[in-house]
C-alpha positions in Angstrom: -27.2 33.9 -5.4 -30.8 32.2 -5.6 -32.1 29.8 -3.8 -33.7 26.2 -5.6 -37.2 27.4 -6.2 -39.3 26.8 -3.3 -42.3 24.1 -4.0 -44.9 22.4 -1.7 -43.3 20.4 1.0 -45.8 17.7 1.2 -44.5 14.9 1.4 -45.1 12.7 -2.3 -46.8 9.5 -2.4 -45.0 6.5 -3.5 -41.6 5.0 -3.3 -40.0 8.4 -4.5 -40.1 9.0 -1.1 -37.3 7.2 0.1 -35.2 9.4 -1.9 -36.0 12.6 -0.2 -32.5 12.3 2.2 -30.3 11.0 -0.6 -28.4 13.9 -2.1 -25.9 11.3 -3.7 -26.5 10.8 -7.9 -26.5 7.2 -7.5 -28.2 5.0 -10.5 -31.0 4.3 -8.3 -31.3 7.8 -7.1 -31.0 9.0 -11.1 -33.8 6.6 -12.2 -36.1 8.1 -10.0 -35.3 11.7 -11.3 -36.0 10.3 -14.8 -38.9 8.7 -13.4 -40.6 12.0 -12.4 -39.4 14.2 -15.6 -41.4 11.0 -17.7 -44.6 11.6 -15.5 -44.1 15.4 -16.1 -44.0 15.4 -12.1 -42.5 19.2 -11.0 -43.4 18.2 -7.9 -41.6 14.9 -6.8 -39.1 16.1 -8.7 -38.7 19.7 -6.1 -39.0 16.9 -3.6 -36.2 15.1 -4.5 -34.0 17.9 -5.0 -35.0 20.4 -2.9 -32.1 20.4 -0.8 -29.2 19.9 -3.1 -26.3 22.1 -3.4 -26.9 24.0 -6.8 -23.6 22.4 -8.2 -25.3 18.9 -7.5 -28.0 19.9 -9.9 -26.1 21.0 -12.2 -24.3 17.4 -12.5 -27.6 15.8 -12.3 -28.8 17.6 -15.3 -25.8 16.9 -17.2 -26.4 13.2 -16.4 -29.8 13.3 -18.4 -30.8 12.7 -21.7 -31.3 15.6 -24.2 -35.0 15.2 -24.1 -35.5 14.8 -20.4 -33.4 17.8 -20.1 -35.8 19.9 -22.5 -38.6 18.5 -20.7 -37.7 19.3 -17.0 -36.9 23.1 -18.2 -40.2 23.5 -19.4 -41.8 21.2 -16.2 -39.7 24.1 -14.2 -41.3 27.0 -16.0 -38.6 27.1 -19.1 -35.8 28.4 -16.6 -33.3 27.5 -14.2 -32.6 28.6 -11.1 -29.4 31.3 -11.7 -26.6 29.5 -9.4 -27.7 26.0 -11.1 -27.1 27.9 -14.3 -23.8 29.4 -13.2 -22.2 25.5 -12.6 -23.4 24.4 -15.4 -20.7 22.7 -18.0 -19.3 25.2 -20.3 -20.2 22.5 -23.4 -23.7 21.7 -21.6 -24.8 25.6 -20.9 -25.2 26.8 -24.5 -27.7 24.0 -25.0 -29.5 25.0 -21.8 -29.8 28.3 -22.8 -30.9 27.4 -25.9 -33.9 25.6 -24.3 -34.9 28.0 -21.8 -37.0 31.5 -22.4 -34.6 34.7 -23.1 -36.2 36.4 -20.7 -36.0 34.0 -17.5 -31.9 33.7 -18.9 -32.1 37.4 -18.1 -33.8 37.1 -14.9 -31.2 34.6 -13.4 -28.1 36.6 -15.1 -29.5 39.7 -13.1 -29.2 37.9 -10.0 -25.7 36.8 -10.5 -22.0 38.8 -9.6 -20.7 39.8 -12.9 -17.8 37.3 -13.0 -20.6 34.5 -13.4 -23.0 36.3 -15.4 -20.2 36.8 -18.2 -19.2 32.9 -17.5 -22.8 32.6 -18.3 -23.1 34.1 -21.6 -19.7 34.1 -23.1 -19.6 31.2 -25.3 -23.1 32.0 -26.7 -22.9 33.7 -29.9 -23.9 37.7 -30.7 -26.7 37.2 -31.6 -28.2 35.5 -28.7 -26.1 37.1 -25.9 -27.8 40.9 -27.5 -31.1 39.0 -27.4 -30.8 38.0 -23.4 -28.5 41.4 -22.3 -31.7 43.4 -24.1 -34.1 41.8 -21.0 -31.4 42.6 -18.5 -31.5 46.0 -16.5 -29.5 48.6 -17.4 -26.9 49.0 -14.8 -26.6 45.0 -15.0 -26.1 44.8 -18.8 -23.5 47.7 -18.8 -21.4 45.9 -15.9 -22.0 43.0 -18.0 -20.8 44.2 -21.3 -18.1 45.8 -19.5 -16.5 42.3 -17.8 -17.3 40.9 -21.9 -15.0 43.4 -22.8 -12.0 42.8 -21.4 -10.2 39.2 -23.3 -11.5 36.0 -22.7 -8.2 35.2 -20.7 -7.7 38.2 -18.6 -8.1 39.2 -14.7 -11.2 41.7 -16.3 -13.0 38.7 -17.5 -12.7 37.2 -14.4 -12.8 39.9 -11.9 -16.1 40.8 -10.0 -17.4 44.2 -10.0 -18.9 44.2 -6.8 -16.6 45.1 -3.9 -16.7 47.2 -0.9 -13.6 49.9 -0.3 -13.6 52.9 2.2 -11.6 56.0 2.0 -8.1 55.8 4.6 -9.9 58.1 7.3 -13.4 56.6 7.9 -13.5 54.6 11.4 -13.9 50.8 12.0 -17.9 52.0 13.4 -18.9 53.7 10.6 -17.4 50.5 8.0 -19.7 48.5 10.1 -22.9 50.7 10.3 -22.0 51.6 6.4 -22.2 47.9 5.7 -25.6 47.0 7.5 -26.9 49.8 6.0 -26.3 49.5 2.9 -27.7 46.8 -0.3 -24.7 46.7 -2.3 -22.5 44.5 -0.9 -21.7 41.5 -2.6 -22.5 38.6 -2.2 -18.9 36.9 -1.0 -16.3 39.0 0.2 -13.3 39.2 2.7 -11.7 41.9 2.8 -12.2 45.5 2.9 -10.0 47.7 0.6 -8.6 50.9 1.5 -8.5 53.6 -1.4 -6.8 57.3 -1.7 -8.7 60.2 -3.0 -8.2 59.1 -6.6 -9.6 55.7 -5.6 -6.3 53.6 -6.0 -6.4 51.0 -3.9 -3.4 51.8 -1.1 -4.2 48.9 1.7 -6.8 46.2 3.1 -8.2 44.9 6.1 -9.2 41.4 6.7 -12.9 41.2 7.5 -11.3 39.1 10.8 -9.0 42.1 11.8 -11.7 44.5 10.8 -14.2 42.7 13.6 -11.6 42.4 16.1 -10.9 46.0 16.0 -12.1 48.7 18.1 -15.2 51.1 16.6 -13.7 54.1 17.0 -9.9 52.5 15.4 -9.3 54.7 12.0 -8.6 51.9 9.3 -5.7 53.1 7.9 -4.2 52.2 11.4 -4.8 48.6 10.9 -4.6 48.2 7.1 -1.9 46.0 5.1 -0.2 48.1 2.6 3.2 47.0 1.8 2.0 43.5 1.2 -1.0 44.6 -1.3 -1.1 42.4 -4.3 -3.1 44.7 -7.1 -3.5 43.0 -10.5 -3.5 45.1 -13.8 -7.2 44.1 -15.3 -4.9 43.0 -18.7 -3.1 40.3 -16.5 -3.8 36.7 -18.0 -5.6 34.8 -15.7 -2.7 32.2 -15.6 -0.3 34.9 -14.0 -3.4 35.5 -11.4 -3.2 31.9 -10.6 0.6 32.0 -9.9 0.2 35.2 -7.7 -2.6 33.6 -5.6 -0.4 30.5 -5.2 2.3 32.4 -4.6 1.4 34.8 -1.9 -1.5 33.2 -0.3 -4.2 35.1 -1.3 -7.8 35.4 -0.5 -9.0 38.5 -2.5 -7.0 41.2 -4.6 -7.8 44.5 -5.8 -7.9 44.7 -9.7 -7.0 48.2 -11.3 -7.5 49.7 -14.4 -4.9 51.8 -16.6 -4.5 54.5 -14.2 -4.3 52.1 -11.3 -7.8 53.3 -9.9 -9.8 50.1 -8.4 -12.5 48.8 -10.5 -13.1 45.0 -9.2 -11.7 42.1 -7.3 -11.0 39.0 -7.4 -11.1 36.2 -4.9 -10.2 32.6 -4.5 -13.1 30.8 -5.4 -12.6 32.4 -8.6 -9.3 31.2 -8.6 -9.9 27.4 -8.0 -12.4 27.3 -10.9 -10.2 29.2 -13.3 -7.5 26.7 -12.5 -9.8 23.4 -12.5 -10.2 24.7 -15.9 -6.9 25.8 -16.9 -5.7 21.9 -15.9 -8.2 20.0 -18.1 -7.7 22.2 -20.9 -3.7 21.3 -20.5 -4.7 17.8 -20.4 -7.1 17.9 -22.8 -4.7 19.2 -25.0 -1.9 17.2 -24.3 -4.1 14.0 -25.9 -5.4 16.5 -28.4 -8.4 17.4 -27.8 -10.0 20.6 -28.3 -10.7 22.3 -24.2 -14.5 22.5 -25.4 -15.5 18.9 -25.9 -17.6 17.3 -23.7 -19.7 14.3 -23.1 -22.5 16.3 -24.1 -21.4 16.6 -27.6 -22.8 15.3 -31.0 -21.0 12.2 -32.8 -20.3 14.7 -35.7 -19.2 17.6 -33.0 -16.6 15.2 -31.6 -15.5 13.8 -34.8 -14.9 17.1 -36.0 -12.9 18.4 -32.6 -10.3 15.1 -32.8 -10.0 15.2 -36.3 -7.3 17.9 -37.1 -4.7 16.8 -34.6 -5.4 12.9 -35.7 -4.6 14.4 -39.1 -1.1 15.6 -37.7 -0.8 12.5 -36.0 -1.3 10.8 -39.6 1.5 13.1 -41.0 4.0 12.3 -38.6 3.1 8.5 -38.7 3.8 8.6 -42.3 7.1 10.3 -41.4 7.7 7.4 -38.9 6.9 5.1 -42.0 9.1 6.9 -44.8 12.1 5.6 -42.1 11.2 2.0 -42.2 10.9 2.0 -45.8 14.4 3.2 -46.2 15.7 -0.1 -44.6 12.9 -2.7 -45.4 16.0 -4.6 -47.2 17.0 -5.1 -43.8 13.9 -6.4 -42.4 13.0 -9.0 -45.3 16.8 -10.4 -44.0 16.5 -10.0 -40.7 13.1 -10.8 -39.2 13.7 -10.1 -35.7 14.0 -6.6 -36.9 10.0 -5.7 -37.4 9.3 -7.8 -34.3 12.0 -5.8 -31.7 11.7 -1.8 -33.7 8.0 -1.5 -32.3 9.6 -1.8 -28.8 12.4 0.6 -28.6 10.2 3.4 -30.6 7.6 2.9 -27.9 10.0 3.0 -25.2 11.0 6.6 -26.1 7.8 8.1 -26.7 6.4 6.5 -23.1 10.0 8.2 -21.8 9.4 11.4 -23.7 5.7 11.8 -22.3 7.2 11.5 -19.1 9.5 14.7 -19.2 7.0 16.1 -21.7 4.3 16.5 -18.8 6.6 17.2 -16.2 7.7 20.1 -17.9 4.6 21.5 -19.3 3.1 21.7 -15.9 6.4 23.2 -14.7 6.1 25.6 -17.6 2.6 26.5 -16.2 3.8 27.1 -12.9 6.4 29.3 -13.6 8.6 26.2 -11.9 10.8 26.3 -15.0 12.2 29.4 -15.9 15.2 30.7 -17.9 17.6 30.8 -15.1 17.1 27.1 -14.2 16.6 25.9 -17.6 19.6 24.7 -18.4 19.9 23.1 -15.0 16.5 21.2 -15.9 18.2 20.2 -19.6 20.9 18.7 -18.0 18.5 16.8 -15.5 17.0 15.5 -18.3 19.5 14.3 -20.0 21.1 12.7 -17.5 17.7 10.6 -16.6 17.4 9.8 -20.4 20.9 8.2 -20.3 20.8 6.3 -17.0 17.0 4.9 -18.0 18.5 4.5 -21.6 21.7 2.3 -20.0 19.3 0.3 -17.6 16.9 -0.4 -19.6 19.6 -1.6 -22.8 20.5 -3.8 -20.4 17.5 -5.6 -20.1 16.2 -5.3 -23.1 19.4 -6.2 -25.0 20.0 -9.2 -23.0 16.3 -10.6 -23.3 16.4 -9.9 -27.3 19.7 -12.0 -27.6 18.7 -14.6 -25.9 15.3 -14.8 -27.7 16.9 -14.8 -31.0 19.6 -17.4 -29.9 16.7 -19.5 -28.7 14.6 -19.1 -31.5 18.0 -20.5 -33.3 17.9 -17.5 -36.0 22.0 -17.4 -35.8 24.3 -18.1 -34.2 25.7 -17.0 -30.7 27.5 -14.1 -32.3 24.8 -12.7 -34.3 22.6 -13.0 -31.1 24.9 -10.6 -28.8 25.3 -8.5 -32.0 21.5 -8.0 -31.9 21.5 -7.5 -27.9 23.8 -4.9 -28.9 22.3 -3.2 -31.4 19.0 -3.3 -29.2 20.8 -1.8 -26.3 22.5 0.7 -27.9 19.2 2.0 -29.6 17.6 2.3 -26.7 20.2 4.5 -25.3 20.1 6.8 -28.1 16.3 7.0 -28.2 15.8 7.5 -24.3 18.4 10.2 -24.2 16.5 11.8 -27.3 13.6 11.4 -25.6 14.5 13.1 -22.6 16.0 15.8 -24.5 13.1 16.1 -26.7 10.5 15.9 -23.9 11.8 18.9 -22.3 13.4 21.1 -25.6 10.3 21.2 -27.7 7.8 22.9 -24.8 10.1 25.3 -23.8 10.9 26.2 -27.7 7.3 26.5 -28.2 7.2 28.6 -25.3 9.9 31.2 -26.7 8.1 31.1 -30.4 5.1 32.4 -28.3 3.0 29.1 -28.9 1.1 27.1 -26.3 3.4 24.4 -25.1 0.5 22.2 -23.8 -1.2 22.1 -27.2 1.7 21.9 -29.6 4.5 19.7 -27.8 2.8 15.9 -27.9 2.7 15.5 -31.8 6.5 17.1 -32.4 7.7 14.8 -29.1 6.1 12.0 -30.5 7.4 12.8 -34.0 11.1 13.0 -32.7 11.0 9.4 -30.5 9.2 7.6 -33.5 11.6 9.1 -36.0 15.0 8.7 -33.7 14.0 5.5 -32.3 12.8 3.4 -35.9 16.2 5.0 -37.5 18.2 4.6 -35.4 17.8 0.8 -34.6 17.5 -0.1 -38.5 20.2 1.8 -39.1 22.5 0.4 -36.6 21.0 -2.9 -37.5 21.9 -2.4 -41.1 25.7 -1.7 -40.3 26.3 -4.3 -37.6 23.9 -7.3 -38.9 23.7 -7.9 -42.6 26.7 -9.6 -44.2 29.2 -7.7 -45.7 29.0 -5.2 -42.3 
């Protein structure tokens, strides 16, 4: 990984000074960045960031304006130092790109593993990624194109090429002289992998064990076989996660088709992939598209909301079509329009409940057929009890408000309680049900639960909860009932 470009340690002039120990991007501490990319200052500006961690940039220069970042690329030679490149926002690094000279893109992806040199380039489109990889050396853009290869999704996309194995004979001494002596290593590793003659990975030693060890101990002695966790370079990265979780791991061997090693992956690799795989869930639980960002365009973030708002618009009509069908009803009974909004939005807050519970527990492999129905019952139950509880309260507080208000008599007034509380009941346990029915549905039809299940959830409450109540209050409260 490269290092922040090195610049003239002098110490600047002026009050920018005082900013040389604070690695914090405070507003006082931003205004003085700004302050040098105005006066087209490289050099207070290597001052005050000359000992940041590369991720620290990276947020700073997400915190600028579009034309202060333009400007500071080209005060820094139209390029970016690789690793600040490399933590860069997905939604901010196209733009950066876009800014900075093909060839010094090429430069920095050169310098980087190939797990973050295809993070790098693979939202760019062909045209541009063939214009960068053309600068790149050869045996860099072939490990590159390889890794860009494999699915956006998959342990190849995110595996690293760079790894260091060793055939079951060799000694712990010659490992050790083998790995002073040569360049290749990468850059982070901890473990070494032990491989047969047709290079499948058969064990590995932690670099701990490995240092602890004897020189002249053979490393198939001291090697963990039977616990090996190898991942199929088709694996989605989700199922990477899980096994990581699952077992612990640091590192793992990732084989190809014939189960020969080609990479590995380790668990700082891991952590991003599942930072991200989180704020895409939530992002797409609200409905929003896992590529917007605060760097985006008015018209770029209009046009990312608008298709599930559209939905939304559907299923409110929906909602609407219900209310119409009793609005008789409502012109007679007031109260109605006043108390519907409440048990409608009591389901849906119920639903989102159970509705993120489950997705996460969906993503976690938490929920799985053989305790689904256990969960559904769960569910249920919870929907019922809250639904009985919270009738209760509700229906009490909406008779006595009507009795108060003196829109009928005392009889009407527990009639409406009762009507109140037995909607809520229905719409909570529907709720509850619908919260944790629809993801796992979705699931089985092979669609993304976390992108699909808010709109049909919401859909279901609105729907249950508007007819529900009207209806009930149609039957029970209008003369002639």
């Amino acid at each position: 990984m490269s290092e922040t470009t090195p610049v003239d340690e002098t110490r600047p002039d002026g009050d920018d000074a005082q900013f040389a120990d604070d690695q914090t991007l405070s507003a006082e501490f931003m205004r003085a960045v700004s302050e040098a990319i105005d006066q087209r200052d490289a050099k207070v500006f290597h001052f005050l960031t000359q000992d940041m961690h590369p991720a620290d940039i990276a947020d700073l220069i997400g915190l600028l304006r579009d034309e202060e970042r333009n400007v500071l690329i080209a005060l820094l030679g139209g390029a970016l130092p690789a690793d600040v490149l490399a933590e860069l926002d997905d939604d901010l690094r196209e733009d950066v790109i876009e800014a900075m000279e093909p060839g010094k893109v090429a430069k920095a992806v050169a310098e980087l593993e190939t797990d973050d040199a295809a993070f790098v380039l693979e939202e760019l489109d062909e045209e541009k990624r063939a214009e960068i990889l053309a600068e790149v050396p050869l045996e860099d853009r072939l490990a590159v194109r390889a890794a860009l290869d494999f699915g956006e999704d998959t342990a190849g996309r995110l595996m690293q090429r760079e790894f260091f194995a060793t055939p079951a004979y060799w000694t712990v001494g010659q490992i050790i002289d083998r790995m002073r002596s040569t360049e290749e290593l990468p850059d982070q590793f901890y473990e070494v992998f032990i491989v047969d003659p047709a290079f499948k990975p058969i064990g590995a030693v932690p670099l701990s064990r490995l240092l602890r060890a004897p020189r002249e101990t053979v490393i198939k002695d001291i090697m963990t076989g039977q616990d090996l966790r190898t991942i199929p370079v088709s694996m989605d990265q989700e199922e990477v996660a899980y096994l990581f979780e699952q077992y612990n791991l640091i590192s793992s061997p990732v084989i190809d088709a014939s189960d020969r090693l080609i990479g590995m992956i380790t668990v700082d690799d891991v952590v991003e992939m599942v930072r991200e795989e989180t704020q895409e869930d939530m992002l797409a639980l609200a409905g929003v598209e896992a590529d917007t960002g605060l760097s985006d365009t008015v018209l770029e973030t209009v046009r990312s909301r608008f298709s599930w708002l559209a939905v939304n618009l559907l299923t409110a009509i929906m909602a609407s079509l219900v209310i119409a069908l009793f609005g008789g009803a409502i012109e007679q009974i007031v109260a109605l329009a006043i108390l519907m909004p409440i048990v409608a939005s009591m389901g849906g807050n119920a639903a989102t409940q159970t509705l993120t519970i489950v997705v996460r527990s969906i993503a976690t492999k938490d929920l799985t057929a053989t305790n689904a129905a256990r969960v559904v019952m769960r569910e249920t139950l919870v929907g019922f009890l809250n639904g009985v509880i919270f009738a209760v309260i509700m229906g009490t507080l909406a008779g006595v408000w009507y009795f108060a208000n003196d829109w009928g008599d005392q009889a009407a007034a527990i009639r409406l309680g009762a009507v109140v509380g037995a909607a809520m009941i229905i719409n909570l346990l529907a709720a509850g049900l619908a919260g944790i029915l629809v993801p796992i549905g979705l699931q089985r039809a092979g669609a993304d639960p976390a992108v699909s299940s808010a709109v049909f959830v919401t859909t279901v409450t609105d729907i249950v909860g508007f007819f529900v109540f009207l209806g009930l209050a149609a039957l029970v409260l209008l003369p002639g009932a």
